[in-house]
LOMI-742210 format. One record per atom (N, C-alpha, C): x, y, z; residue number from 1. Coordinates in Angstrom, 2 decimals. Layout:
# residues N
+---------+---------+---------+-----+
!      px !      py !      pz ! num !
+---------+---------+---------+-----+
!       X !       Y !       Z ! NUM !
...
+---------+---------+---------+-----+
# end
This chain:
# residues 129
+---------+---------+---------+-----+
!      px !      py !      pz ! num !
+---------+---------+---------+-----+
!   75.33 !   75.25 !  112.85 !   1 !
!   75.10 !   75.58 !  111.45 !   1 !
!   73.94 !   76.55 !  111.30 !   1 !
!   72.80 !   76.35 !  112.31 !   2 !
!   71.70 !   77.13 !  111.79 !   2 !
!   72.13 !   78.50 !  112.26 !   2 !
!   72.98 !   78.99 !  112.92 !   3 !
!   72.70 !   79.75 !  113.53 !   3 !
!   74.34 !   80.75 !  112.60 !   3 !
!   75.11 !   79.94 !  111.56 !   4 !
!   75.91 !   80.48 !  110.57 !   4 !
!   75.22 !   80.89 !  109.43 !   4 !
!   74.11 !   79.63 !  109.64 !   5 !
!   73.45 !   79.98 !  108.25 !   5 !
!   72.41 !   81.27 !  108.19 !   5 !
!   72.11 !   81.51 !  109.31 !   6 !
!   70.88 !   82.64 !  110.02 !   6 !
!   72.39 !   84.04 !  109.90 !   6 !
!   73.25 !   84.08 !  110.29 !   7 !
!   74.12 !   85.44 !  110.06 !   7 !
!   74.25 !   85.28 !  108.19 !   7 !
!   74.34 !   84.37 !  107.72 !   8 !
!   74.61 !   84.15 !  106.22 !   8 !
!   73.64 !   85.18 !  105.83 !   8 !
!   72.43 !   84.46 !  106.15 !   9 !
!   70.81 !   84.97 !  105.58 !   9 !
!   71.20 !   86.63 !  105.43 !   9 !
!   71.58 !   87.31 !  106.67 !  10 !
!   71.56 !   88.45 !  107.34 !  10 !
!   72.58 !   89.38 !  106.36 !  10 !
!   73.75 !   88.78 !  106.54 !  11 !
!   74.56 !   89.12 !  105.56 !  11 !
!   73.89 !   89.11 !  104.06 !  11 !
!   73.41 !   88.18 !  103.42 !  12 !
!   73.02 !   88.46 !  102.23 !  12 !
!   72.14 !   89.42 !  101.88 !  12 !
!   71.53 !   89.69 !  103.17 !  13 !
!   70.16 !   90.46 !  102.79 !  13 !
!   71.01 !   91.87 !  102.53 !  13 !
!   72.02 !   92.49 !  103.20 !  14 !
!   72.63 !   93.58 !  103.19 !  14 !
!   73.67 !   93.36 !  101.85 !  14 !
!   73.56 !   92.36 !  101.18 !  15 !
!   74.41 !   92.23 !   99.99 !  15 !
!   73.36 !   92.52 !   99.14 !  15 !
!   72.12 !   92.47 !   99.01 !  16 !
!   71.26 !   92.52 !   97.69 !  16 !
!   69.68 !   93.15 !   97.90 !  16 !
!   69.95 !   94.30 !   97.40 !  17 !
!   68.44 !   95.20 !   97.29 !  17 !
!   68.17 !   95.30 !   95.99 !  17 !
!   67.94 !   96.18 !   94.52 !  18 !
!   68.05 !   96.84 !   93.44 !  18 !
!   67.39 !   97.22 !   92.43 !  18 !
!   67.14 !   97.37 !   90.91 !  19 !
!   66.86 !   97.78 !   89.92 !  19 !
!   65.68 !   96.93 !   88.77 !  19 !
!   64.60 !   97.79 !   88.76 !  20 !
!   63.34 !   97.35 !   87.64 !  20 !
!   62.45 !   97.32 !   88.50 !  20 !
!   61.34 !   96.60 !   87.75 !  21 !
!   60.36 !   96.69 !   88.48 !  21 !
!   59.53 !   97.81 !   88.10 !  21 !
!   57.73 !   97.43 !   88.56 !  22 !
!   57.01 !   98.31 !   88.67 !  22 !
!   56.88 !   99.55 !   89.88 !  22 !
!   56.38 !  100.33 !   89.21 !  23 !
!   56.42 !  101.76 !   90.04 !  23 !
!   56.03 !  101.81 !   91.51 !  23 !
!   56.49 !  102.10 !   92.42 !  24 !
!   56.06 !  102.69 !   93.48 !  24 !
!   55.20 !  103.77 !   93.96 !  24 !
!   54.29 !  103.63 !   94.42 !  25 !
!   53.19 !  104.86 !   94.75 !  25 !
!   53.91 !  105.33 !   96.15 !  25 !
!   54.80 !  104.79 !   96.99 !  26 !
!   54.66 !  105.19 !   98.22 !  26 !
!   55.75 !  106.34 !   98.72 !  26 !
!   55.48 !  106.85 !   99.09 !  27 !
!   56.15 !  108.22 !   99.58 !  27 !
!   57.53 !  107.69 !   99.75 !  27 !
!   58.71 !  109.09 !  100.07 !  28 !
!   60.00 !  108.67 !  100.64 !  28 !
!   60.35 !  108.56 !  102.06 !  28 !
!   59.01 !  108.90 !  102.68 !  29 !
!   59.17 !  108.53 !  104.47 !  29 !
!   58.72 !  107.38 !  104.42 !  29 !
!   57.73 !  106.68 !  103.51 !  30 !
!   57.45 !  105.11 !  103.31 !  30 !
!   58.22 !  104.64 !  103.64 !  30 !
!   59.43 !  104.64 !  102.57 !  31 !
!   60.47 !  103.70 !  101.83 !  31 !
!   61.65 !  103.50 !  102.52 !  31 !
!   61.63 !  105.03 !  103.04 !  32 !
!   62.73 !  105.10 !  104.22 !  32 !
!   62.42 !  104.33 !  105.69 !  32 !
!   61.30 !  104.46 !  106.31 !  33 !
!   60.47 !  103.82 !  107.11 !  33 !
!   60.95 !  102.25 !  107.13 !  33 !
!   60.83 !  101.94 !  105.85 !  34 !
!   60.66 !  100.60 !  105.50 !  34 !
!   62.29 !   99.96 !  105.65 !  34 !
!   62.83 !  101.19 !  104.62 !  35 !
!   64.76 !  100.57 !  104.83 !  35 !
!   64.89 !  100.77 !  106.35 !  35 !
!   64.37 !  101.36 !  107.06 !  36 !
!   64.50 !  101.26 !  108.51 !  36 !
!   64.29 !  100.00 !  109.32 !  36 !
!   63.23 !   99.40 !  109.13 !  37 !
!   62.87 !   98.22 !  109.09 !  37 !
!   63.71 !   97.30 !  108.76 !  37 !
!   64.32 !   96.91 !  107.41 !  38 !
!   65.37 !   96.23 !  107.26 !  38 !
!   66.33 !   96.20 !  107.69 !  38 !
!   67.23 !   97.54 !  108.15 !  39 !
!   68.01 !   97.58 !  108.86 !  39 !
!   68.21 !   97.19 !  110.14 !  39 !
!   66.96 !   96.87 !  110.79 !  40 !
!   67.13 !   96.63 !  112.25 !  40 !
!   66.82 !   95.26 !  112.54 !  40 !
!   66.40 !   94.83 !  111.41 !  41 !
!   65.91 !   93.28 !  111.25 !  41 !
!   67.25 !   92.79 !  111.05 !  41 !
!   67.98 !   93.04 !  110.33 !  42 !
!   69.73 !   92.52 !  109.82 !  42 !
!   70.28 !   92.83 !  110.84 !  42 !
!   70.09 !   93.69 !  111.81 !  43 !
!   71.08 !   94.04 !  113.11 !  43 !
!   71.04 !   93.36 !  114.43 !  43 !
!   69.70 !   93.18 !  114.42 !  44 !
!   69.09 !   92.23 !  115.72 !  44 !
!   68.99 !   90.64 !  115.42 !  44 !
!   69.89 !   90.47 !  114.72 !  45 !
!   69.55 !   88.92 !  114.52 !  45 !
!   69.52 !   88.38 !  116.32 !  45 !
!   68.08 !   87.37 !  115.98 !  46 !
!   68.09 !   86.45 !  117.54 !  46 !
!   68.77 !   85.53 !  117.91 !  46 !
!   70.13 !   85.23 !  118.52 !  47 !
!   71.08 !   84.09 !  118.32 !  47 !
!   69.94 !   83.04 !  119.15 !  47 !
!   69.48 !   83.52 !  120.13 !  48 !
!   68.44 !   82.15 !  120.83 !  48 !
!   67.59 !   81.72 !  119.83 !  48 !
!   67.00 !   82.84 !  119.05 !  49 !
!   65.72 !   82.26 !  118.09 !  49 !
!   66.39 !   82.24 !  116.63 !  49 !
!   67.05 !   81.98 !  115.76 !  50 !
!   67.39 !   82.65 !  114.44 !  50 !
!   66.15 !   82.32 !  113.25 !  50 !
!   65.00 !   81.23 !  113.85 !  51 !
!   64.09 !   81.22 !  112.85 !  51 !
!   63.09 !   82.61 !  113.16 !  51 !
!   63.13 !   83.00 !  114.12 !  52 !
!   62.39 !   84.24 !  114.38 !  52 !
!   63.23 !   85.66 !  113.72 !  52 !
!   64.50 !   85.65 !  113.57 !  53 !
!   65.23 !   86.48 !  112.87 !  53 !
!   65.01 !   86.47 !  111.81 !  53 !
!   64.85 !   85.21 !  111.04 !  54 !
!   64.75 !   84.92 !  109.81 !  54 !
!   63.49 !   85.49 !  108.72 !  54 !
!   62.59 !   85.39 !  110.05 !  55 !
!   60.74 !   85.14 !  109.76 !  55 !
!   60.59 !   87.09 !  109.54 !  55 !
!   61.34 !   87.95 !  110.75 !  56 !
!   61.23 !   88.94 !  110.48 !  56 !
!   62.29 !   89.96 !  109.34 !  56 !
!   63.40 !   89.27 !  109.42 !  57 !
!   63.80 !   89.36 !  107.93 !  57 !
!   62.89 !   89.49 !  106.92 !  57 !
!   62.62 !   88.41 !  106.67 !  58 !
!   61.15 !   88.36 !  105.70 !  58 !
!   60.46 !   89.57 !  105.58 !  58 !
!   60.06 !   89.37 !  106.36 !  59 !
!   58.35 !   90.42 !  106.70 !  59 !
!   59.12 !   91.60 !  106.20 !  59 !
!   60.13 !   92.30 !  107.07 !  60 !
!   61.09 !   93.52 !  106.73 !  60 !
!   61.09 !   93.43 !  105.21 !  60 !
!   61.49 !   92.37 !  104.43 !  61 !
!   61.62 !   92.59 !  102.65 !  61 !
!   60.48 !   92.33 !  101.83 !  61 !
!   59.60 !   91.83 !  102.82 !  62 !
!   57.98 !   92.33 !  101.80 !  62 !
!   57.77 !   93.34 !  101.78 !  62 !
!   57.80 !   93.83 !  102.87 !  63 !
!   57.53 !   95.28 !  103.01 !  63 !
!   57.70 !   96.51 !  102.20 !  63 !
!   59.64 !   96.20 !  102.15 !  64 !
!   60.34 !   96.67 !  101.40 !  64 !
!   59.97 !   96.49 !  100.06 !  64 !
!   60.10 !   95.53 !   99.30 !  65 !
!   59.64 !   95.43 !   98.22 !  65 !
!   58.24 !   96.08 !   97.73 !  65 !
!   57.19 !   95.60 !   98.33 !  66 !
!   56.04 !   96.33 !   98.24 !  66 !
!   56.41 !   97.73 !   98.28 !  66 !
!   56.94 !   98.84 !   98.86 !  67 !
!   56.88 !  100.19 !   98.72 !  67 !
!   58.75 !  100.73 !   98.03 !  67 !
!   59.24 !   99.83 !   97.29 !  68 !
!   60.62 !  100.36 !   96.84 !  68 !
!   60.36 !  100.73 !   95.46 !  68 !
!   61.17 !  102.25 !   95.18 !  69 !
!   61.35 !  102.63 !   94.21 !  69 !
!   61.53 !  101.78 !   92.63 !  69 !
!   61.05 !  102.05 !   91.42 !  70 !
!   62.22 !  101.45 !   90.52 !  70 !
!   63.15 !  100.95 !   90.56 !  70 !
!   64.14 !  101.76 !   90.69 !  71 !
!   65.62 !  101.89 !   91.09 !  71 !
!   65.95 !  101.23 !   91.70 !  71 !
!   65.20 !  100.60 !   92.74 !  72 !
!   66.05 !   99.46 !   93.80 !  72 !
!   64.74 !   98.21 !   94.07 !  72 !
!   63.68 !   98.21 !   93.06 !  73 !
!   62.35 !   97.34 !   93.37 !  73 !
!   63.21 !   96.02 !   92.80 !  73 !
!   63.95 !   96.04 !   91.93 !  74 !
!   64.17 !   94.78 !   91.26 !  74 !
!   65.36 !   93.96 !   92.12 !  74 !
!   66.19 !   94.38 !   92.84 !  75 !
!   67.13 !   93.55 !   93.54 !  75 !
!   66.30 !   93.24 !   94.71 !  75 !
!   65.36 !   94.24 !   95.21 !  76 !
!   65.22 !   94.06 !   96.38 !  76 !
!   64.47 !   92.27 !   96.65 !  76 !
!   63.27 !   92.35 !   95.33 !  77 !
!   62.91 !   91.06 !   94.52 !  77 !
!   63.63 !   89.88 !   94.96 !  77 !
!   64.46 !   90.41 !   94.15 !  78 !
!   66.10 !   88.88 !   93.93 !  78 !
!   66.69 !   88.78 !   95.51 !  78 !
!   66.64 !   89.59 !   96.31 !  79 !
!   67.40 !   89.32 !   97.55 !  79 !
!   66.08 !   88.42 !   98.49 !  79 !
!   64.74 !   88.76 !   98.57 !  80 !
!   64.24 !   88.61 !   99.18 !  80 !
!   63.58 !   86.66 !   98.63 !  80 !
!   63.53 !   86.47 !   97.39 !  81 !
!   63.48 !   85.62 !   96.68 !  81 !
!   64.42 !   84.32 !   97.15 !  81 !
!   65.64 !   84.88 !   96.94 !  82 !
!   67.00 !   84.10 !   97.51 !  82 !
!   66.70 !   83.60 !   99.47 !  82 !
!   66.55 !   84.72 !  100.35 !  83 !
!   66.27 !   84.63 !  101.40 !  83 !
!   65.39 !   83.62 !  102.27 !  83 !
!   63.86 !   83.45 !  100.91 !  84 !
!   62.96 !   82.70 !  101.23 !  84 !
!   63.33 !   81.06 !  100.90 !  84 !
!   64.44 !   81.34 !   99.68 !  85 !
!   64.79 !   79.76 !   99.47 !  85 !
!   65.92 !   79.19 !  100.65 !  85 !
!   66.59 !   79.54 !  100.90 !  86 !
!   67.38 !   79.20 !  102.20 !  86 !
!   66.20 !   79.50 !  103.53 !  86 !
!   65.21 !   79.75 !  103.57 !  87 !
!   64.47 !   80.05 !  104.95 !  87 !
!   63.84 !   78.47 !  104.55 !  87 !
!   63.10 !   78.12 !  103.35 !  88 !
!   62.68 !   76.75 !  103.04 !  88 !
!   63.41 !   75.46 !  103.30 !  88 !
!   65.04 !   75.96 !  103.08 !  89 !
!   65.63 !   74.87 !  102.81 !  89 !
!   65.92 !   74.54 !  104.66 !  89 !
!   65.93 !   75.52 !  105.49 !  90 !
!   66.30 !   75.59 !  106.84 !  90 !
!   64.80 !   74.96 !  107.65 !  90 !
!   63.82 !   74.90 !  107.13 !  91 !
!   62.94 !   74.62 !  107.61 !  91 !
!   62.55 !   72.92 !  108.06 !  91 !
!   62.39 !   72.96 !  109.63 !  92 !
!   62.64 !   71.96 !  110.46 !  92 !
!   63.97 !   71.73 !  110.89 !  92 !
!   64.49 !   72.66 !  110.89 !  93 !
!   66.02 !   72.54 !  111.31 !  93 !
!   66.97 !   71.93 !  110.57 !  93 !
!   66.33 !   71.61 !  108.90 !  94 !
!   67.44 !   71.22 !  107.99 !  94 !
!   68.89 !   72.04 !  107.70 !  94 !
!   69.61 !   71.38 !  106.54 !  95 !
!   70.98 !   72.40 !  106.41 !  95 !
!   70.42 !   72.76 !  104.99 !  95 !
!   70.56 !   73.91 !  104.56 !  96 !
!   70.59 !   74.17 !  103.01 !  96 !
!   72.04 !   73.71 !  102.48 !  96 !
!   71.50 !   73.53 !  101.19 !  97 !
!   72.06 !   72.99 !  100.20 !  97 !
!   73.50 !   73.83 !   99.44 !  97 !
!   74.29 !   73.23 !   98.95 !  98 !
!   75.15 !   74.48 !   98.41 !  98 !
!   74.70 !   74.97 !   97.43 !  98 !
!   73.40 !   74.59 !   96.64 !  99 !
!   73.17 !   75.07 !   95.30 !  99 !
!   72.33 !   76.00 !   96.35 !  99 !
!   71.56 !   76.40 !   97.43 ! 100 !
!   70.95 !   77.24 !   97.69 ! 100 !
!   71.59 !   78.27 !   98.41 ! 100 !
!   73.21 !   77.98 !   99.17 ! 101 !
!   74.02 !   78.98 !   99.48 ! 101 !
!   74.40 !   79.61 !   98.32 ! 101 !
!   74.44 !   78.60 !   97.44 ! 102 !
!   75.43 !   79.50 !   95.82 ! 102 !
!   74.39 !   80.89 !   95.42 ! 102 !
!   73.22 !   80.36 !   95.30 ! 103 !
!   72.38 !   81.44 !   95.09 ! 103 !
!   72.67 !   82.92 !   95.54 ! 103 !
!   72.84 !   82.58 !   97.00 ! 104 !
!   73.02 !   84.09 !   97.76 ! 104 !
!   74.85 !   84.47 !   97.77 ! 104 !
!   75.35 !   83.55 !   96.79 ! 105 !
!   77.37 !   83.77 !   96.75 ! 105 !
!   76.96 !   84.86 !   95.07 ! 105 !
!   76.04 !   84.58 !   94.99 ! 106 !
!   75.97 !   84.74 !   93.16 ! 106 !
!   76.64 !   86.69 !   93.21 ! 106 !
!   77.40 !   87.17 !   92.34 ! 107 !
!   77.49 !   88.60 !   92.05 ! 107 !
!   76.91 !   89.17 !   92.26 ! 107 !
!   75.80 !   89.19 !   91.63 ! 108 !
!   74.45 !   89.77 !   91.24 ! 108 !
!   74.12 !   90.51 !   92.59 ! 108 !
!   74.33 !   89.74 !   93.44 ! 109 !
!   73.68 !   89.95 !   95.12 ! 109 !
!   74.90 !   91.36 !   95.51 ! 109 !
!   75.98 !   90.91 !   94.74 ! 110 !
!   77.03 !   92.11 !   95.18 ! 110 !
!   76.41 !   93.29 !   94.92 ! 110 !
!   76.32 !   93.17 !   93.47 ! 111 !
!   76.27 !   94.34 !   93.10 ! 111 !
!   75.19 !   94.94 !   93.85 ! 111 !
!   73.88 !   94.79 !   93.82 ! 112 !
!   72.30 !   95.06 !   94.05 ! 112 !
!   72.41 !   95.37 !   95.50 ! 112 !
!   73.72 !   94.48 !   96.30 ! 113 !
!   73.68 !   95.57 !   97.74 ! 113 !
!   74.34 !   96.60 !   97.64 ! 113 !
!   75.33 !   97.36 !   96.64 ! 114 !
!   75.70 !   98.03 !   96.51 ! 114 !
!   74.40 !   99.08 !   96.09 ! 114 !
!   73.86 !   98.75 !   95.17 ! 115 !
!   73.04 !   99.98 !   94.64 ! 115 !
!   71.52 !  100.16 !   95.88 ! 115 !
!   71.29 !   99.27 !   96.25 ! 116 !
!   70.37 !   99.41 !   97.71 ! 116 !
!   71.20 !  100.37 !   98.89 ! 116 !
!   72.41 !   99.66 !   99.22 ! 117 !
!   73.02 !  100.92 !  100.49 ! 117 !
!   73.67 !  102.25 !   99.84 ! 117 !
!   73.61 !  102.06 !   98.66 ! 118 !
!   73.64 !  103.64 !   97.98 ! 118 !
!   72.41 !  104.19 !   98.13 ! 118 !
!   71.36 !  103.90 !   97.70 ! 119 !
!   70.52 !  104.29 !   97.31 ! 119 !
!   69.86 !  104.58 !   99.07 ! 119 !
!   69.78 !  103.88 !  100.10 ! 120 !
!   69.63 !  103.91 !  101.57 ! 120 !
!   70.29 !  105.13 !  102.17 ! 120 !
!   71.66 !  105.14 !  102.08 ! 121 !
!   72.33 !  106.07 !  102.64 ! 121 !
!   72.35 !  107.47 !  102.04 ! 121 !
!   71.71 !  107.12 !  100.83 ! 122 !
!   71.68 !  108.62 !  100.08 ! 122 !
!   70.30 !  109.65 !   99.97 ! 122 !
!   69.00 !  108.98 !  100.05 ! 123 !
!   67.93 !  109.02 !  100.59 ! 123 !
!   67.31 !  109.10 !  102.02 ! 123 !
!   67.61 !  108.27 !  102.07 ! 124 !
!   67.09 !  108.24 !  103.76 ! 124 !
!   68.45 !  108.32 !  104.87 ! 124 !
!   69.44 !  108.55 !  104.32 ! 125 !
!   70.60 !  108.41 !  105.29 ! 125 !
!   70.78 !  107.18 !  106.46 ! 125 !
!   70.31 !  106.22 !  105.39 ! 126 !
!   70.53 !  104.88 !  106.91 ! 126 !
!   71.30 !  104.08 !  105.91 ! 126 !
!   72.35 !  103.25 !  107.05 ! 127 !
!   73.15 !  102.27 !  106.83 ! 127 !
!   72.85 !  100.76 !  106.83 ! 127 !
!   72.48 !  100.56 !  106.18 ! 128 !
!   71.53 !   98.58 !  105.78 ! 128 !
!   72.59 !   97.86 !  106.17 ! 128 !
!   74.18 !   98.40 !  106.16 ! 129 !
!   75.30 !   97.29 !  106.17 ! 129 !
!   75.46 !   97.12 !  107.71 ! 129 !
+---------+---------+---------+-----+
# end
């Protein structure tokens, strides 16, 4: 399970980046830098370690968040938000809950990875999926 629920995580994170939020000061080699980061964090999941996948997941969407545009500061929020509650609920090797999988089933996550790997592939030309 932990290790469905650790590709889940992974998967969701590439389902939900997006929109609001306060301004960004940081450049577009930042931001791109940063979606770089995410991307390789979602790609390398550790099947031996998945709480270490998980942990740098994380780190990858603070990051992100801290230097993302408008345009994609507010999903990125909601994805990374969602991420940390299933990283809680997994913690000590528990199972999360379905009200905390539902979270990351929610639309919302659809859409917001849509406007994040738009916004990725169209900027910085990298693929988050």
């Amino acid at each position: 399970i932990t290790r469905i629920t650790s590709v889940s995580i992974v998967a969701a994170a590439a389902l939900a980046l997006g929109a609001c939020g306060e301004g960004s000061e940081a450049s577009e080699a930042e931001v791109c830098d940063s979606l770089k980061g995410v991307a390789s964090a979602m790609k390398q999941g550790d099947v031996e370690d998945p709480s270490k996948s998980r942990d740098q997941l994380i780190a990858e969407m603070e990051g992100f968040v801290e230097v993302a545009p408008d345009e994609v500061k507010g999903d990125a929020a909601k994805l990374l938000e969602g991420i940390k509650q299933i990283e809680e609920s997994l913690g000590g090797g528990g199972t999360p809950s379905e009200e905390d999988l539902a979270v990351l089933a929610d639309e919302s996550y659809d859409k917001a990875s849509g406007r994040i790997g738009e916004y990725a592939e169209k900027t910085c030309d990298i693929d988050i999926g």
